[in-house]
C-alpha positions in Angstrom: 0.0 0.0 0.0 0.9 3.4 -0.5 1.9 5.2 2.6 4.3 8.4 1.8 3.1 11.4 -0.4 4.4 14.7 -0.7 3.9 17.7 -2.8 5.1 18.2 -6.2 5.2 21.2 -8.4 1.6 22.4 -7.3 0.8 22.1 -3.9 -2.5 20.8 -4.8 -0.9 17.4 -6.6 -0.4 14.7 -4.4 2.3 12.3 -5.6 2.4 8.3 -4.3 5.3 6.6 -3.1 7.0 6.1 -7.1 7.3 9.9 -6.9 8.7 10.2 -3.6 12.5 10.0 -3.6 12.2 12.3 -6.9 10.4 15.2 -5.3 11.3 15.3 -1.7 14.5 17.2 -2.2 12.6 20.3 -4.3 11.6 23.3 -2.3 8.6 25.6 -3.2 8.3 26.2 -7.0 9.7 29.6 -7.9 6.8 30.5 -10.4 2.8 30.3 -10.4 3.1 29.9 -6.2 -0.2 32.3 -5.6 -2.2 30.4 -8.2 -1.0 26.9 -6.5 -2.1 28.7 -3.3 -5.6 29.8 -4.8 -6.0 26.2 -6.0 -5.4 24.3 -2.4 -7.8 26.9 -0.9 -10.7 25.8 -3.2 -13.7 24.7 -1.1 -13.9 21.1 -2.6 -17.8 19.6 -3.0 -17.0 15.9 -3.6 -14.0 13.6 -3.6 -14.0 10.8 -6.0 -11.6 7.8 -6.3 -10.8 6.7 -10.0 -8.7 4.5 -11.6 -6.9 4.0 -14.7 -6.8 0.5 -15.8 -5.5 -1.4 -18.7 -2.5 -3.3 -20.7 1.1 -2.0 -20.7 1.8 0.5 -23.0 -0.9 1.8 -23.9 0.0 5.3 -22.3 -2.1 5.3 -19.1 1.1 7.1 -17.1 1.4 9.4 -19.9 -2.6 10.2 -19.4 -2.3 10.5 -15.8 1.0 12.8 -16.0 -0.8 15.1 -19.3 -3.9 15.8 -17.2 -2.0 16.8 -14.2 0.9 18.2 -15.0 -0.5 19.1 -18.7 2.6 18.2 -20.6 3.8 14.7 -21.9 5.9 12.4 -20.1 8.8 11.8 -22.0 10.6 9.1 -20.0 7.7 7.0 -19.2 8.7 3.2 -18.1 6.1 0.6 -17.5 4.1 1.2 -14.5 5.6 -1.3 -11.1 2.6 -2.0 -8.8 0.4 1.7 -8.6 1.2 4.9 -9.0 -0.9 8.1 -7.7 -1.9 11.7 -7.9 -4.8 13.8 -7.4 -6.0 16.9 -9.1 -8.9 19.5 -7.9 -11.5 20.4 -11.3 -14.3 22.5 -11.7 -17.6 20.1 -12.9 -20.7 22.4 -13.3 -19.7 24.4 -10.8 -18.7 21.9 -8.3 -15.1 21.8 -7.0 -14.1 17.6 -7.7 -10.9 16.3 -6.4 -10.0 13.1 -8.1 -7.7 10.8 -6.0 -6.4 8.8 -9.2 -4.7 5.0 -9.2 -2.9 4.6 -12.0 -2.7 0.4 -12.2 0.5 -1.7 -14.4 -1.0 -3.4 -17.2 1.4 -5.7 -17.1 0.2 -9.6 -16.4 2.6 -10.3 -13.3 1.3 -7.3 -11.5 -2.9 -7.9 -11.9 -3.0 -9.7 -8.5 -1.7 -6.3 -6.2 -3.1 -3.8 -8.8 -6.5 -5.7 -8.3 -6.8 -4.8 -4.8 -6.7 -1.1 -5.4 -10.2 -1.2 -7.3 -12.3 -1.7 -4.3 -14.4 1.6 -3.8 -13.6 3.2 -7.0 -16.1 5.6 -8.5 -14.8 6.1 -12.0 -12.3 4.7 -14.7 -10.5 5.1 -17.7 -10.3 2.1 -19.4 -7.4 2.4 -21.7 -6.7 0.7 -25.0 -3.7 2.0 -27.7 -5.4 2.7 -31.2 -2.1 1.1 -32.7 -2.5 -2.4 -31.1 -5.3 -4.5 -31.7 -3.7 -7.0 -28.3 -4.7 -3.9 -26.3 -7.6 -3.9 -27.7 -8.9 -7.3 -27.2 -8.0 -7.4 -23.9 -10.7 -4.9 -22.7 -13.3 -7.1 -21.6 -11.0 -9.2 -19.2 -10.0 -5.6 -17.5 -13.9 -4.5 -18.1 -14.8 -7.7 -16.4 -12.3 -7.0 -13.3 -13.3 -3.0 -12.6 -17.1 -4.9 -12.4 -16.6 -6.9 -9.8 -13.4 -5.7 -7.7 -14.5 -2.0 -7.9 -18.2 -0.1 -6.8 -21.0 -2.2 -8.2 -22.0 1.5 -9.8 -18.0 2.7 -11.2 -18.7 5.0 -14.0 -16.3 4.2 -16.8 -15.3 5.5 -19.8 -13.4 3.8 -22.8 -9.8 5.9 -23.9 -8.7 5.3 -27.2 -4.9 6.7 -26.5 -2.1 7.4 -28.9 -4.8 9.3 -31.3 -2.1 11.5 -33.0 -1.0 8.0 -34.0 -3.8 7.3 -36.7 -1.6 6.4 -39.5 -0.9 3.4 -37.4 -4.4 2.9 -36.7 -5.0 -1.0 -36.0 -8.4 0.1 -33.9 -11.0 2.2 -35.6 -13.2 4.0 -34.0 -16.6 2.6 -35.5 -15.6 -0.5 -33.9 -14.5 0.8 -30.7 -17.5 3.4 -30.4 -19.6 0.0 -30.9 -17.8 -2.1 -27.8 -18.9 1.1 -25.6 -22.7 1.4 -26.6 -22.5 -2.8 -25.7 -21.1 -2.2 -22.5 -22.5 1.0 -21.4 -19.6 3.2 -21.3 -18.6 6.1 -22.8 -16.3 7.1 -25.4 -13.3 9.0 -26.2 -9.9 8.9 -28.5 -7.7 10.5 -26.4 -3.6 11.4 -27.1 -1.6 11.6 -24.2 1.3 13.6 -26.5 -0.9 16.5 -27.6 -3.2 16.6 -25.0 -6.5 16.0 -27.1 -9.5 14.6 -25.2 -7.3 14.1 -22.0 -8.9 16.4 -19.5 -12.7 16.0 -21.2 -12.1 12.2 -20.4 -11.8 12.8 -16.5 -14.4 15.8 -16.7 -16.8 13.4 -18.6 -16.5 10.6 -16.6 -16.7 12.9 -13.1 -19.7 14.8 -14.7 -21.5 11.3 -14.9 -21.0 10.5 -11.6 -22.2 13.9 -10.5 -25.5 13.2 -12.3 -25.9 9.9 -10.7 -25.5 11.6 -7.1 -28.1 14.4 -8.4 -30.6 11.3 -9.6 -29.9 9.5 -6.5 -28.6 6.5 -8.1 -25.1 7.1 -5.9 -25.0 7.7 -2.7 -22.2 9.4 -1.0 -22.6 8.5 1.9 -22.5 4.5 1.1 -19.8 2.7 2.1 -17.7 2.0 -0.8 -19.0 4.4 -2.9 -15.7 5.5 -3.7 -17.4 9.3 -3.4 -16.6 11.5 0.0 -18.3 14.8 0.4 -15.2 17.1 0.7 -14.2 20.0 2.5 -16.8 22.5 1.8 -19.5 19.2 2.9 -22.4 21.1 1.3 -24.8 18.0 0.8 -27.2 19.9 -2.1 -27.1 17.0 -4.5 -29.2 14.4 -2.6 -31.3 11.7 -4.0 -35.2 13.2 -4.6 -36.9 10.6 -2.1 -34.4 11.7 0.5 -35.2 15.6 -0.2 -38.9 14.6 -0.1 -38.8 12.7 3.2 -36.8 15.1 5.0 -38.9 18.1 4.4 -42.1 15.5 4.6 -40.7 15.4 8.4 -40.1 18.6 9.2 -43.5 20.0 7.9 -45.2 17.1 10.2 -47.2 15.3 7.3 
């Protein structure tokens, strides 16, 4: 398990124990320190747990690193075990932080990455346009994020390497196809240029928002993978709940 964090370049990024020894020796950054500032003091609404899940090399550290840091990761190795950060957005006017578990894809690690899905509230499920192995494999790790994770995870389907097409071994008809089968939503995505990267976490957040407002999450279930956060102002409630409540307090 991961038990060290510490901050990197913006205060408001937590980075997980593969980051550690790499960022404990930097002092504050010399540039943007009032907007870091402004960020951490955002009230956050909600905190959701996701997960990004799928074979090796099909870019999910480069996704992770591109939505945080917004640049590409140009010495990306294979994922060993998990890897973390976190990153406050703005969803329709709610404050989100997403506490993010980026899992290996490789084979010998499934059996420690496995036990990180329990109470996750989202996913990217990523395949590489450019292999059709990576591809294939998506109903094993579709299968997994079913069962290990919340028995309601919002997940969304990441085509990555997009600015890649010439190599294109994936099309898009096909994949937009698996996603309508499996109820999940849909996105090319390139971790290089940036394309699609933050609308994929926005999207799948925004879902799980919705589901809150319908009722269809609760927050306040255990394993939810959803915690109200810091500003705890409990608006989005289920309509039966909203209804009973003020059904007691009127005496009816």
């Amino acid at each position: 398990r991961i038990a060290l964090s510490i901050n990197s370049r913006c205060p408001s990024v937590r980075l997980g124990h593969q980051h550690y020894r790499r960022h404990r020796g930097e002092g504050p950054p010399p540039s943007r320190t009032q907007q870091a500032q402004r960020a951490c003091a955002v009230p956050r609404d909600f905190l959701f747990k996701f997960l990004v899940i799928g074979n090796a090399g099909t870019g999910k550290s480069c996704l992770l690193h591109q939505f945080i840091e917004k640049k590409f990761k140009d010495d990306s190795n294979h994922t060993i075990g998990v890897e973390f950060g976190s990153k406050i957005i703005n969803v329709g006017g709610k404050y989100v932080k997403l506490q993010i578990w980026d899992t290996a894809g490789q084979e010998r690690f499934r059996s420690v990455t496995r036990s990180y899905y329990r109470g996750a509230a989202g996913a990217l499920l990523v395949y590489d346009i450019t292999s059709r192995e990576t591809y294939n494999a998506l109903t094993n790790w579709l299968t997994d994020a079913r069962m290990l994770a919340s028995q309601n995870i919002v997940i969304i389907l990441c085509g990555n390497k997009k600015d890649l097409d010439a190599d294109r071994e994936v099309t898009f008809l096909e994949a937009s196809r698996f996603a309508q089968e499996n109820e999940l939503m849909f996105l090319e995505t390139s971790a290089l240029t940036g394309e699609n990267v933050e609308e994929a976490f926005v999207q799948c957040a925004r879902k799980i928002l919705n589901k809150i407002e319908s009722g269809e999450l609760d927050p306040e279930r255990m394993g939810s993978g959803i915690q109200y956060g810091d500003a705890a102002l409990r608006q989005l409630r289920s309509p039966r709940r909203a209804q009973a409540q003020s059904a007691q307090e009127c005496g009816c």
